[in-house]
C-alpha positions as CSV (number, residue, x, y, z in Angstrom):
1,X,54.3,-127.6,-135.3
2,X,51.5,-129.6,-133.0
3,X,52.8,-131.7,-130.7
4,X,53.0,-132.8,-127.2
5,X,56.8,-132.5,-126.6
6,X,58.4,-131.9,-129.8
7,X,62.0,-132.6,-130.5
8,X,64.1,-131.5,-133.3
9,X,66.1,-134.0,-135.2
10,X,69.2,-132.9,-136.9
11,X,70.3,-135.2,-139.8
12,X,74.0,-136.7,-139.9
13,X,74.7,-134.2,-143.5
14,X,73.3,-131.4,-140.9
15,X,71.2,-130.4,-143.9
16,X,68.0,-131.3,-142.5
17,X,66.1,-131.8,-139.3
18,X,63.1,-134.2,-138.5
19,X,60.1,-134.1,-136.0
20,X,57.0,-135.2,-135.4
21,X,53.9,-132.7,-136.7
22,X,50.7,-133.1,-135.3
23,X,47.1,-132.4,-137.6
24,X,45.6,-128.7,-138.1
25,X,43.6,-128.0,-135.9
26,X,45.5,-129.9,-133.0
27,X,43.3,-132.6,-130.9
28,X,43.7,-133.7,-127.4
29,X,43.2,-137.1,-129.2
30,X,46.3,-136.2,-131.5
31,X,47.6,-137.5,-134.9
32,X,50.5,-136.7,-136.6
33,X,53.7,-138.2,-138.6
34,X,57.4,-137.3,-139.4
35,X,58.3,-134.4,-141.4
36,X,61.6,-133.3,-142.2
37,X,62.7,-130.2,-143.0
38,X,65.4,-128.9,-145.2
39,X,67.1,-126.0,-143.6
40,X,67.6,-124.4,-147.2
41,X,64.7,-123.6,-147.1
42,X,62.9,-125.9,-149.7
43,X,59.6,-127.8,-149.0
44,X,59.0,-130.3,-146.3
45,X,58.4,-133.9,-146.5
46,X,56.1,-135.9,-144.9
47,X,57.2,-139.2,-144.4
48,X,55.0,-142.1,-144.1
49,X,52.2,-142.5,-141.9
50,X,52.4,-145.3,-139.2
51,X,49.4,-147.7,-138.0
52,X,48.5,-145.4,-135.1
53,X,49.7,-141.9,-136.7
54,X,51.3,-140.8,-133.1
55,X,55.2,-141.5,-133.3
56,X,57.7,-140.5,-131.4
57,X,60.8,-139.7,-133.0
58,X,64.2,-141.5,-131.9
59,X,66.8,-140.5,-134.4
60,X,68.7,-141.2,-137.7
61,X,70.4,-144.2,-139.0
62,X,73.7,-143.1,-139.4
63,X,73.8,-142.6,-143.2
64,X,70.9,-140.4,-143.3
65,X,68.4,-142.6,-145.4
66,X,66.2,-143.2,-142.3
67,X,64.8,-141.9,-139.4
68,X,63.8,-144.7,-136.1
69,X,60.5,-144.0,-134.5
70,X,58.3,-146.0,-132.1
71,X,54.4,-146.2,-131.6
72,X,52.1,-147.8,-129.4
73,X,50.4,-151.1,-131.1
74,X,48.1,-153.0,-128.8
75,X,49.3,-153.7,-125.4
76,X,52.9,-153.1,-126.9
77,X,54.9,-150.4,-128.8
78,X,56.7,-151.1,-131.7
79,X,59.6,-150.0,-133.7
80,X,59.9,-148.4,-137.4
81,X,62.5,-147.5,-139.4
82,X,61.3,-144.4,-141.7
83,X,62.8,-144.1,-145.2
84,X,63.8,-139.9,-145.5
85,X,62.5,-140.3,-149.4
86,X,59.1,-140.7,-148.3
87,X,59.1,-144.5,-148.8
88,X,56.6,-147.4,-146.8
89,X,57.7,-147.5,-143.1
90,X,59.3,-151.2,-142.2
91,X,59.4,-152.2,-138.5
92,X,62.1,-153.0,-136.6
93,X,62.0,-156.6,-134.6
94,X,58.4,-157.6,-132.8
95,X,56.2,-155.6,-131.0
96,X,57.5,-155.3,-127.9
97,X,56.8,-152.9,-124.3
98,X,58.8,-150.2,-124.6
99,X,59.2,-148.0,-121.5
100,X,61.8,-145.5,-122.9
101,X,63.9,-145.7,-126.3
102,X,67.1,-144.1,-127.4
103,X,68.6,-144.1,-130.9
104,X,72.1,-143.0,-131.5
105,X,75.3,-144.2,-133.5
106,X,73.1,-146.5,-135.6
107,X,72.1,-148.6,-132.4
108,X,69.0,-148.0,-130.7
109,X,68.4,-149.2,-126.4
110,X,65.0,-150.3,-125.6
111,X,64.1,-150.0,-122.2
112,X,61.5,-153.0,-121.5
113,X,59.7,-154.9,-119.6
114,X,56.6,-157.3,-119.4
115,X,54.2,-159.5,-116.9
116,X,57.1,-161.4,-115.5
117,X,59.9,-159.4,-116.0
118,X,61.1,-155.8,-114.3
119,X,62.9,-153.2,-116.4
120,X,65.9,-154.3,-118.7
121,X,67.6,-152.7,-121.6
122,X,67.5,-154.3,-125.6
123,X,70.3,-153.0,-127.5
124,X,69.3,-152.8,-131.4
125,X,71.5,-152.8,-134.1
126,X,68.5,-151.7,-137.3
127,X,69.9,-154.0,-140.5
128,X,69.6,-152.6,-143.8
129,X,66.3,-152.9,-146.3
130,X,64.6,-156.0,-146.0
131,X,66.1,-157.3,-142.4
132,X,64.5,-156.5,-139.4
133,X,67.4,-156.1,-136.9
134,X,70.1,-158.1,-135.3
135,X,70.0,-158.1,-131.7
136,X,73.4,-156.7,-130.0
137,X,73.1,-157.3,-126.3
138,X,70.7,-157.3,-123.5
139,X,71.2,-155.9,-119.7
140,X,69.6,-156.7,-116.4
141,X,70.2,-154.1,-114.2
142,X,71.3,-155.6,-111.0
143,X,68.3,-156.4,-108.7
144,X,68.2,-155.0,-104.7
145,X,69.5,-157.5,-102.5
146,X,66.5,-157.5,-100.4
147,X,64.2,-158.6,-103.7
148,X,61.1,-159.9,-102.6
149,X,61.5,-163.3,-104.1
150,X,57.6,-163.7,-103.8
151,X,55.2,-165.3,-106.7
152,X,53.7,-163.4,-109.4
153,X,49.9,-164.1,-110.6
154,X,49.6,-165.4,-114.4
155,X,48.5,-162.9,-116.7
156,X,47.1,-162.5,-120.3
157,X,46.3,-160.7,-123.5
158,X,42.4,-160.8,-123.8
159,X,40.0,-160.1,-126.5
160,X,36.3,-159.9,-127.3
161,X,33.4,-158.3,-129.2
162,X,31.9,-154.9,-127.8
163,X,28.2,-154.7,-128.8
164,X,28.5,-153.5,-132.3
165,X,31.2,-156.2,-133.5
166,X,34.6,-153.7,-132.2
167,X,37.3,-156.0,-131.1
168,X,38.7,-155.0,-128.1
169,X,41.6,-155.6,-126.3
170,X,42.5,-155.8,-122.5
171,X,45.1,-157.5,-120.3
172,X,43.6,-160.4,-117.7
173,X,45.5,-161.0,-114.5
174,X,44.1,-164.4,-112.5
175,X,44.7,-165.0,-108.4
176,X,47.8,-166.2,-107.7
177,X,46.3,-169.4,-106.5
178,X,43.8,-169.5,-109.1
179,X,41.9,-173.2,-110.0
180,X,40.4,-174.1,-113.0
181,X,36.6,-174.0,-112.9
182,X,35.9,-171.7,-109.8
183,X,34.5,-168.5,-110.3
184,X,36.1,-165.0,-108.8
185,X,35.6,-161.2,-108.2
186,X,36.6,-159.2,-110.5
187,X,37.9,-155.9,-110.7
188,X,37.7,-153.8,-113.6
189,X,40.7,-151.3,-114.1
190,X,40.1,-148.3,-116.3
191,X,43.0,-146.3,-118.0
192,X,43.2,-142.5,-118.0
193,X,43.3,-140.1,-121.3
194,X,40.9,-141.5,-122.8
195,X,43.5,-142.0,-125.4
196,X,46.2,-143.7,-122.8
197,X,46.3,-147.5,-122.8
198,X,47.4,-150.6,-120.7
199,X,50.5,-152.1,-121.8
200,X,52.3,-155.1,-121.2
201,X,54.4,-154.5,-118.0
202,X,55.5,-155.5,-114.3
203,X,53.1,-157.6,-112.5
204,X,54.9,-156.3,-109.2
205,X,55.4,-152.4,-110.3
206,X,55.0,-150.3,-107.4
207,X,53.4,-147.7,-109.8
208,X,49.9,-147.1,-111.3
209,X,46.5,-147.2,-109.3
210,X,45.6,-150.4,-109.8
211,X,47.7,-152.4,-107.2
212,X,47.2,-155.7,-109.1
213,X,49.8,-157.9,-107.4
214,X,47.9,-157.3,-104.0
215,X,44.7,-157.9,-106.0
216,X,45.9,-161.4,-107.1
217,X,47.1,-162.3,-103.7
218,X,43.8,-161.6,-102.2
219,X,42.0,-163.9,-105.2
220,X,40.8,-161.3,-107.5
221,X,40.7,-161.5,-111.5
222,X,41.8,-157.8,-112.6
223,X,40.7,-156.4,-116.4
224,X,42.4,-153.8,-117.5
225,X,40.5,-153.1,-121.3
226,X,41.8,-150.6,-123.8
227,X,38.2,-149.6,-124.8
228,X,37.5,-147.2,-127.7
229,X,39.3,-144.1,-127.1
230,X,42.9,-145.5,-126.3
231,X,46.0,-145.4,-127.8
232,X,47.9,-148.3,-130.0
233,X,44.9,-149.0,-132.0
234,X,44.9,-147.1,-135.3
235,X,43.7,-143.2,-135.8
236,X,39.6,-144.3,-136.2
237,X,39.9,-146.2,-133.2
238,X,41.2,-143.6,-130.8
239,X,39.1,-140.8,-132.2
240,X,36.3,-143.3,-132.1
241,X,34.9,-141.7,-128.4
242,X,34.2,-138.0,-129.8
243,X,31.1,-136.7,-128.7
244,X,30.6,-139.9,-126.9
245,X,32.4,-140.2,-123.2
246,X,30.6,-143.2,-121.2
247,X,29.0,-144.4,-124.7
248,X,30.7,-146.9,-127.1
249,X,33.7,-147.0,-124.3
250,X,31.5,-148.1,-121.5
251,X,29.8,-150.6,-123.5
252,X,33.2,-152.0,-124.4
253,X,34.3,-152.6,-120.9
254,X,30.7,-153.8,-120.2
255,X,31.1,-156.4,-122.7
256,X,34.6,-157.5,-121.4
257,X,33.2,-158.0,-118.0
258,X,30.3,-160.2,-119.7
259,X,32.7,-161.9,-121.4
260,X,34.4,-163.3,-118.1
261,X,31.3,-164.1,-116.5
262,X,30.3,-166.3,-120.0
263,X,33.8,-168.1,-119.6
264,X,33.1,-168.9,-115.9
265,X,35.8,-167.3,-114.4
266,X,34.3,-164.1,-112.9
267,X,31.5,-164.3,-110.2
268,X,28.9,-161.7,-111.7
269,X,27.6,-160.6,-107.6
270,X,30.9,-159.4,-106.8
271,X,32.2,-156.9,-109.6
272,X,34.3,-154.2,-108.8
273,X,35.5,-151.0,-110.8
274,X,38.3,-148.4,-110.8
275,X,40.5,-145.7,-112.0
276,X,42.4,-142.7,-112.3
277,X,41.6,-140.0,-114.1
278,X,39.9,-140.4,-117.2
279,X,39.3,-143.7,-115.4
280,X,38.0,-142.0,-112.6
281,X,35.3,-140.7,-114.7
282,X,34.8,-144.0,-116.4
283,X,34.2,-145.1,-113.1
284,X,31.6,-142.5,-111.8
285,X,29.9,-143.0,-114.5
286,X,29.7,-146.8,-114.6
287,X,28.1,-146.5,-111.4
288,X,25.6,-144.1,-112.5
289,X,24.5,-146.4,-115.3
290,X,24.3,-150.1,-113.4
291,X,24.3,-151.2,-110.3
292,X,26.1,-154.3,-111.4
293,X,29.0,-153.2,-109.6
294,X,29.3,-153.5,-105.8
295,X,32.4,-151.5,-105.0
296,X,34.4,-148.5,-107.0
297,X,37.4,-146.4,-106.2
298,X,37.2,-143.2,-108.0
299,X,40.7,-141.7,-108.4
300,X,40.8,-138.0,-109.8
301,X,38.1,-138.2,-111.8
302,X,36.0,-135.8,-113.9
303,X,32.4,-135.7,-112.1
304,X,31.1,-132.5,-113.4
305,X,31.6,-131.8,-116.7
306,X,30.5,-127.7,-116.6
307,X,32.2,-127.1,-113.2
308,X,35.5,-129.0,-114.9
309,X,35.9,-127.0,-117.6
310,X,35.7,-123.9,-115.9
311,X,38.1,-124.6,-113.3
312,X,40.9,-127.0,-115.0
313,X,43.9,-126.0,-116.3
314,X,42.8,-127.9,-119.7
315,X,39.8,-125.9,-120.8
316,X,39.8,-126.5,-124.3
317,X,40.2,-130.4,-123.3
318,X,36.2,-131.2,-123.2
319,X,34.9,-128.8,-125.8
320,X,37.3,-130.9,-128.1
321,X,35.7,-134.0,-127.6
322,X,32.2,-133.0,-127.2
323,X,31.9,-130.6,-130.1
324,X,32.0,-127.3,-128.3
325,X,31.7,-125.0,-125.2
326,X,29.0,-125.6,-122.5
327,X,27.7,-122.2,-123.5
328,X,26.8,-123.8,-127.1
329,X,25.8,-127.0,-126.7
330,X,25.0,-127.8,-122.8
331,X,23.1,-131.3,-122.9
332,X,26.0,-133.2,-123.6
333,X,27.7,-131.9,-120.9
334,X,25.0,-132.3,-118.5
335,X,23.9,-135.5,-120.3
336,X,27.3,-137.2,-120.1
337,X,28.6,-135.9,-116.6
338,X,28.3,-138.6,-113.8
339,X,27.3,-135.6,-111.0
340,X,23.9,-135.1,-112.7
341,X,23.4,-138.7,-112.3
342,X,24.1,-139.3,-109.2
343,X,20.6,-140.3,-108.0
344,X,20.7,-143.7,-110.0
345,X,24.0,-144.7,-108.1
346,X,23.9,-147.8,-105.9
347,X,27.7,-148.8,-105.8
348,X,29.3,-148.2,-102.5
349,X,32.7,-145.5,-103.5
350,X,36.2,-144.4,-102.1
351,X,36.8,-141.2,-103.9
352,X,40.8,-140.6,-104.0
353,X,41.9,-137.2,-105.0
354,X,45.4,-134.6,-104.8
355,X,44.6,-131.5,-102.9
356,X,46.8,-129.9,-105.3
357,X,45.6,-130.9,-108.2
358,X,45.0,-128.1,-111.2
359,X,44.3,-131.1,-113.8
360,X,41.1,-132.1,-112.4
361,X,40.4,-129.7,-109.7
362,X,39.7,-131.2,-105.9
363,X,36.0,-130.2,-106.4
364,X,35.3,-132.7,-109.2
365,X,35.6,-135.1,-106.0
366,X,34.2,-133.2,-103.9
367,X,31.0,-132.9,-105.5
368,X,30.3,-136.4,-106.0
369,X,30.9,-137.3,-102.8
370,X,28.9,-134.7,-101.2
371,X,26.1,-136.2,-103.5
372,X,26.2,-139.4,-102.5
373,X,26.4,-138.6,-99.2
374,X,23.5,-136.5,-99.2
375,X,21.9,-140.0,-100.8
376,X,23.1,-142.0,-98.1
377,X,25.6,-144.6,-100.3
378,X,28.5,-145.6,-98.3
379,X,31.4,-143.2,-99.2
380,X,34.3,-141.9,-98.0
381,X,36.8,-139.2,-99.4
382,X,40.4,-139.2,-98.8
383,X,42.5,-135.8,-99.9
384,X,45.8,-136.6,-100.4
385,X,48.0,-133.5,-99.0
386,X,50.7,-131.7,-101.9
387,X,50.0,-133.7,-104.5
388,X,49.1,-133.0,-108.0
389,X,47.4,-135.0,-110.6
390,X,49.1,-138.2,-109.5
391,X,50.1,-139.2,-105.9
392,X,53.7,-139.2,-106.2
393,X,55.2,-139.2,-102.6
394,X,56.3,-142.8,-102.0
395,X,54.3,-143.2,-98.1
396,X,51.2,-141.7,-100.0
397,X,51.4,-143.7,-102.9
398,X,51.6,-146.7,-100.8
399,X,48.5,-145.3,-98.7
400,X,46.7,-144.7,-102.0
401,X,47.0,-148.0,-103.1
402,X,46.5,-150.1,-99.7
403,X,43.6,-148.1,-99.6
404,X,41.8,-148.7,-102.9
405,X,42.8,-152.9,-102.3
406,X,40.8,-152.5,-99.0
407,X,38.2,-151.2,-99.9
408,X,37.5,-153.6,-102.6
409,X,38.5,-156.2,-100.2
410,X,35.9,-154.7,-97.6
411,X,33.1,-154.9,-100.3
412,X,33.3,-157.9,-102.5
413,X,35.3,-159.8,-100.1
414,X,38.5,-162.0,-101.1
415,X,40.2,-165.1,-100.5
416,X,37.4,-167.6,-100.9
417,X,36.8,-168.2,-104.8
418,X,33.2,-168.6,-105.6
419,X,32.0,-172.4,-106.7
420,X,31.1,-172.7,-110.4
421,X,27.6,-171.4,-111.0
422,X,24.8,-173.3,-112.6
């Protein structure tokens, strides 16, 4: 069984169990479906696939005909309700964010949330065939008294045509003081993976890189696009990236960022870039390919594909999208790793990294920014002390962020929309 945290299922009879089994030979990318498994022994079944063949399993209904799961669609998640016979899938209410789910007793809680709107819980009660559900209750959970009561920017679902026809979608966020017919910076936010993806969610979350609240209160339009890679968008469409990091991806970011300019609400001289991870290395490499962009924050990214692999706690993670081991088949790595193209970079960069971090090892940063140093582009490197992957310590996270908002700030100034351009 191939999967990323499997859990085991036991049906109400207590004759069979269910879980999620990933394909043979397992991918970082993953795919999988539902199998249950009859603890007589007999043969397994397979139950249906869903639209993005990555579910994760939530429980029976009570009289054992179904199993619940839930899967990313778009900037959403939604629920299914899995017939144990094999049967089509049918979902359960409208796509929706879901932060955490829970199925038990024949209800299932939905912990959600969206642009306007913190945390709360759905109850579902799942109707029989043909219904969707019927709604039980729905819970607030009691707000801090000292809420900041403070405005939140407008924000919404975008999509456009990559290069090769690909629709692609992306959240938009606008200034909070945003005007009609003026023209703004923009930053571009990437997700990490590659096969995460940017969901509906909090406007004012203290989490994620991306500090998009302080963004729109400085004036900034913020893209977040689910390129070719990411999650919630069918099997083909997340595998779609093999053998091609900074390819078909960055030319579907590139052609969201056209896309704003054409509408008239991003200034084209002051384009920013960012992200963690994955994103990070979207970033680096952005900046090795045009200099359209005038500022970047680079958050534990992948720089150096070779030196990555041979250091990370995830070696088989590259070789699996790239088609093999540096050893066999080196030009891709060196082709497709930002470091080795570090002499076409421009772009002014904050490099933001965990001294503890075994996922992408402190080096990765660490080389870029001695490159562009050595190239005399403005820089600076900031090593976060104890952390990991992510920057978890509140007073660092907070530094992280003020950071990455300052720097853009610094660079493609803020405030002051630009006048509509002729």
């Amino acid at each position: 069984i191939a999967d990323y945290s499997p859990l085991l299922f036991r049906s109400p009879d207590g004759r069979s169990v269910a879980c999620v089994v990933g394909e043979q030979p397992a991918r970082w990318a993953f795919a999988g479906r539902v199998v249950v498994f009859p603890l007589d022994g007999s043969a397994p079944r397979a139950l249906a696939d869903l639209p993005d063949s990555q579910p994760t399993l939530l429980g029976w209904s009570p009289d054992g005909r179904e199993v619940y799961a839930s899967e990313w669609s778009g900037v959403a998640a939604q629920l299914f309700a899995l017939p144990a016979d094999g049967g089509a899938p049918r979902p359960i209410g409208p796509a929706q964010p879901i932060n955490a789910a829970a199925a038990t007793a024949g209800q299932i809680a939905v912990v959600t949330a969206d642009f306007h709107r913190p945390n709360h819980v759905v109850l579902l009660a799942p109707a029989g065939q043909g219904a969707e559900h019927a709604a039980v209750a729905e819970w607030q959970p009691p707000l801090p008294p000292d809420w900041p009561q403070a405005p939140l920017p407008r924000a919404e679902v975008l999509r456009w045509r990559s290069d090769d026809g690909t629709e692609i979608e992306g959240i938009l966020t606008y200034p909070l003081e945003y005007e009609e017919g003026r023209r703004y910076p923009l930053v571009v936010s990437v997700h990490g993976g590659p096969m995460g993806a940017f969901q509906r969610g909090y406007l004012g979350s203290p989490e994620g890189y991306c500090h998009i609240a302080a963004l729109a209160e400085r004036g900034f339009l913020t893209l977040r696009p689910n390129p070719r890679g990411s999650g919630g968008y069918g099997r083909a469409f997340r595998f779609a990236n093999e053998g091609d990091w900074g390819g078909g991806d960055f030319r579907d970011i590139m052609a969201g960022v056209d896309e704003l300019v054409a509408r008239g609400l991003a200034d084209p001289e002051r384009l920013g870039i960012m992200g963690w991870s994955y994103g990070g290395y979207m970033t680096s490499w952005a900046i090795t390919q045009t200099d359209r962009f005038k500022a970047a924050c680079i958050g534990a990214a992948i720089t150096n594909l070779v030196s990555f692999n041979g250091t990370a706690d995830i070696p088989s993670f590259v070789p699996d999208y790239l088609g093999g081991e540096y050893w066999e088949r080196l030009a891709p790595y060196l082709e497709r790793s930002p470091l080795f193209q570090a002499e076409r970079v421009r772009t002014p960069a904050l490099i933001q990294h965990g001294a503890e971090d075994i996922r992408v090892p402190l080096g990765q940063g660490r080389e870029l920014y001695n490159a562009l140093r050595r190239r005399g582009i403005p820089v600076e490197l900031v090593i976060y002390p104890r952390q990991g992957h992510s920057v978890e310590e509140p007073r660092l996270l907070i530094d992280l962020r003020r950071r990455s908002v300052e720097w853009l700030v610094r660079w493609l100034g803020a405030s002051e929309a630009e006048p509509p351009r002729s």
